[in-house]
N, C-alpha and C positions, 0 to 999 in steps of 0.2 A: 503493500500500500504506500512506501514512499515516493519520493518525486525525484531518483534520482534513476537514471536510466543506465549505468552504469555499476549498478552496486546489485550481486545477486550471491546474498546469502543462503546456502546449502546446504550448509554443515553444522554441527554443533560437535562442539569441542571440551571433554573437560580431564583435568591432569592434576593427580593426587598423589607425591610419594611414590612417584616411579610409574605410577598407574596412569593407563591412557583409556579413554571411554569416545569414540568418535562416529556420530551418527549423521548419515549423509540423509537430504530426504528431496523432491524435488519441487520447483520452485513453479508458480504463475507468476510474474507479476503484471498486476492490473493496465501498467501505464504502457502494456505495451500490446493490450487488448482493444479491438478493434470495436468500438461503444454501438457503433450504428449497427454494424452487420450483427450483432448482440440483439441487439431490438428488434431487427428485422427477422431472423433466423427462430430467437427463443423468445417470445414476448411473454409467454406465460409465466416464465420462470421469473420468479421475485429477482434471483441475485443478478439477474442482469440490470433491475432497478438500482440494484445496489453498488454495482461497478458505476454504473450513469450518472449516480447522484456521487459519489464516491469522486468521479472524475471530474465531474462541475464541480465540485468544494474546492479540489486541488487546483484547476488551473485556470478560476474565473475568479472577478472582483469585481469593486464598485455595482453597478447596473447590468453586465455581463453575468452573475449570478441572479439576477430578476431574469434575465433572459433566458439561461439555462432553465429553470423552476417551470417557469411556463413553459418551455418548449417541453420537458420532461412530463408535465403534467398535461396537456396536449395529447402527447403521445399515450400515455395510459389510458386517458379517455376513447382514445380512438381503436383500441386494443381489444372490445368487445367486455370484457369482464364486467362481472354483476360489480353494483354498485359499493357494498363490503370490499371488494378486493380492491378495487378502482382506488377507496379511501386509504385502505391498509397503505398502498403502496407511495399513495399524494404525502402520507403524514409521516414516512421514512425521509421520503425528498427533501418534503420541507425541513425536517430537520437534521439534517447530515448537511445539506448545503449553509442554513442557517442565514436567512434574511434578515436585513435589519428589521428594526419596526417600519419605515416609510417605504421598504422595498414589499413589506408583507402587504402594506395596504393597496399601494400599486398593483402588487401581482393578486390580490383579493378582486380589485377592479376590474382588472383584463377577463381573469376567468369565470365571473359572472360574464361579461359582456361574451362570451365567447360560450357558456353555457348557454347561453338565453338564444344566440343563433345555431346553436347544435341541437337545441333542447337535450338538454344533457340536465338534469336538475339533481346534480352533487352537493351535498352539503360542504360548505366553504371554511377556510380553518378556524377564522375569526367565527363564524356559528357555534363551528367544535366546540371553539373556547367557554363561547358562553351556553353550551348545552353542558359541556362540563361539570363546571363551577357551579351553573344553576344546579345540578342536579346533586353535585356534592351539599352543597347550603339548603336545598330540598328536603332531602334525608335528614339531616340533622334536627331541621323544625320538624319533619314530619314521627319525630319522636314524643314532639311534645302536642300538637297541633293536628296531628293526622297525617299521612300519610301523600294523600290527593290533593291536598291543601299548600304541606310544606314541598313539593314537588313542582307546583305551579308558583309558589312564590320566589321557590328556589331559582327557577328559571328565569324568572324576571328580573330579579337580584343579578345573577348573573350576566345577564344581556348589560344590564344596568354599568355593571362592574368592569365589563370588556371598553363598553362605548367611551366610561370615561377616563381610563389609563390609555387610548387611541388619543383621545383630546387632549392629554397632559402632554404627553407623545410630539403631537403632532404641532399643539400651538405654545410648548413650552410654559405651560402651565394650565389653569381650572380657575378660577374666583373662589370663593364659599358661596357666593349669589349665584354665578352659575353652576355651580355642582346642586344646590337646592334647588333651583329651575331644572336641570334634566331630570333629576330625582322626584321633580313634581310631576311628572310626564306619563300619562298612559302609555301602556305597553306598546299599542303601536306605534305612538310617536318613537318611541326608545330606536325602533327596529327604525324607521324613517331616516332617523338621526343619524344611525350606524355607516346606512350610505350616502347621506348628506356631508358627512364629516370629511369624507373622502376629497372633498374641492372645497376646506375651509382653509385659510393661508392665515387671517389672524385673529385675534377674542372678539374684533368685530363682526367676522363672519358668524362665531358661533352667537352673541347677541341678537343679530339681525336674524336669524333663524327661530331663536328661542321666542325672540317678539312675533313672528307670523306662524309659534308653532303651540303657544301658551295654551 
């Protein structure tokens, strides 16, 4: 898995007191595996996601790993697999590559807009997040509150919790008046906001939102 194309360890070696122990075994390495004809030949097979995401970690940066991500996920989608696998394989991507936060929302963006003309209707990682969360903080109340109860508020809690570390994020802070304005916010505005946020650049943006969204 290193980045050096010249270095191919085979051997293990060890020497004790006149004693020799030397095990030969042989070698893959990744960077000198062919990624496309991988995809093409074994699609089904998880570890060719794994060599692809693997190799976009290593020799992309800046917006070049937003580009990698999406083409990666692109390609899974187009791959035929049920919607479970499709996921399994986006949420290895995603995190072996490791986006920043502004590149996640970007790439959040593209692939709705590229589900929506695929009709491809994947659930997206920033949802993950907040079905996640919501459903961990669900469970919890639903010990004390019910079960149906703290599940549904869990999730909104969560939705709630993702949109506004996106906005600390993104416009380098929150208010305390605005963080009580989205928190005053029906659930569907929360979800509205989530892809509203996506095109806010400063606290004014989120203001003048929160004024036509009260």
């Amino acid at each position: 898995g290193d980045t050096n194309p010249q270095w191919r360890s085979g051997e293990y070696l060890r020497r004790w007191m006149g004693c020799e122990m030397r095990f030969r075994f042989p070698v893959v390495k990744l960077l000198e595996l062919d990624v496309e004809t991988l995809l093409l030949e074994r699609p089904e097979n998880l570890f060719t996601v794994v060599v692809a995401a693997h190799r976009a970690a290593q020799g992309t940066k800046g917006n070049e790993r937003l580009r990698a991500t999406v083409y990666l996920a692109k390609r899974l989608f187009g791959l035929g697999l049920s919607r479970e696998a499709a996921l399994e394989r986006l949420r290895f991507v995603e995190w072996i590559i490791g986006l920043t936060t502004e590149q996640e929302l970007s790439f959040r963006s593209e692939l709705k807009s590229y589900e929506k003309e695929e009709e491809m209707p994947y659930v997206l990682s920033f949802e993950r997040i907040a079905r996640q969360e919501g459903l961990k903080d669900g469970l919890e109340q639903g010990m004390e509150r019910g079960l149906e109860q703290g599940l549904v508020r869990g999730l909104q809690e969560g939705e709630l919790n993702v949109s506004l570390r996106q906005l600390r994020r993104k416009l380098g802070g929150v208010s305390a008046a605005q963080e009580a304005a989205v928190r005053s916010l029906p659930v569907e505005r929360v979800e509205a906001l989530a892809d509203a946020l996506l095109d806010f650049t400063t606290s004014d943006d989120l203001d003048a939102w929160l004024a036509s969204n009260s």
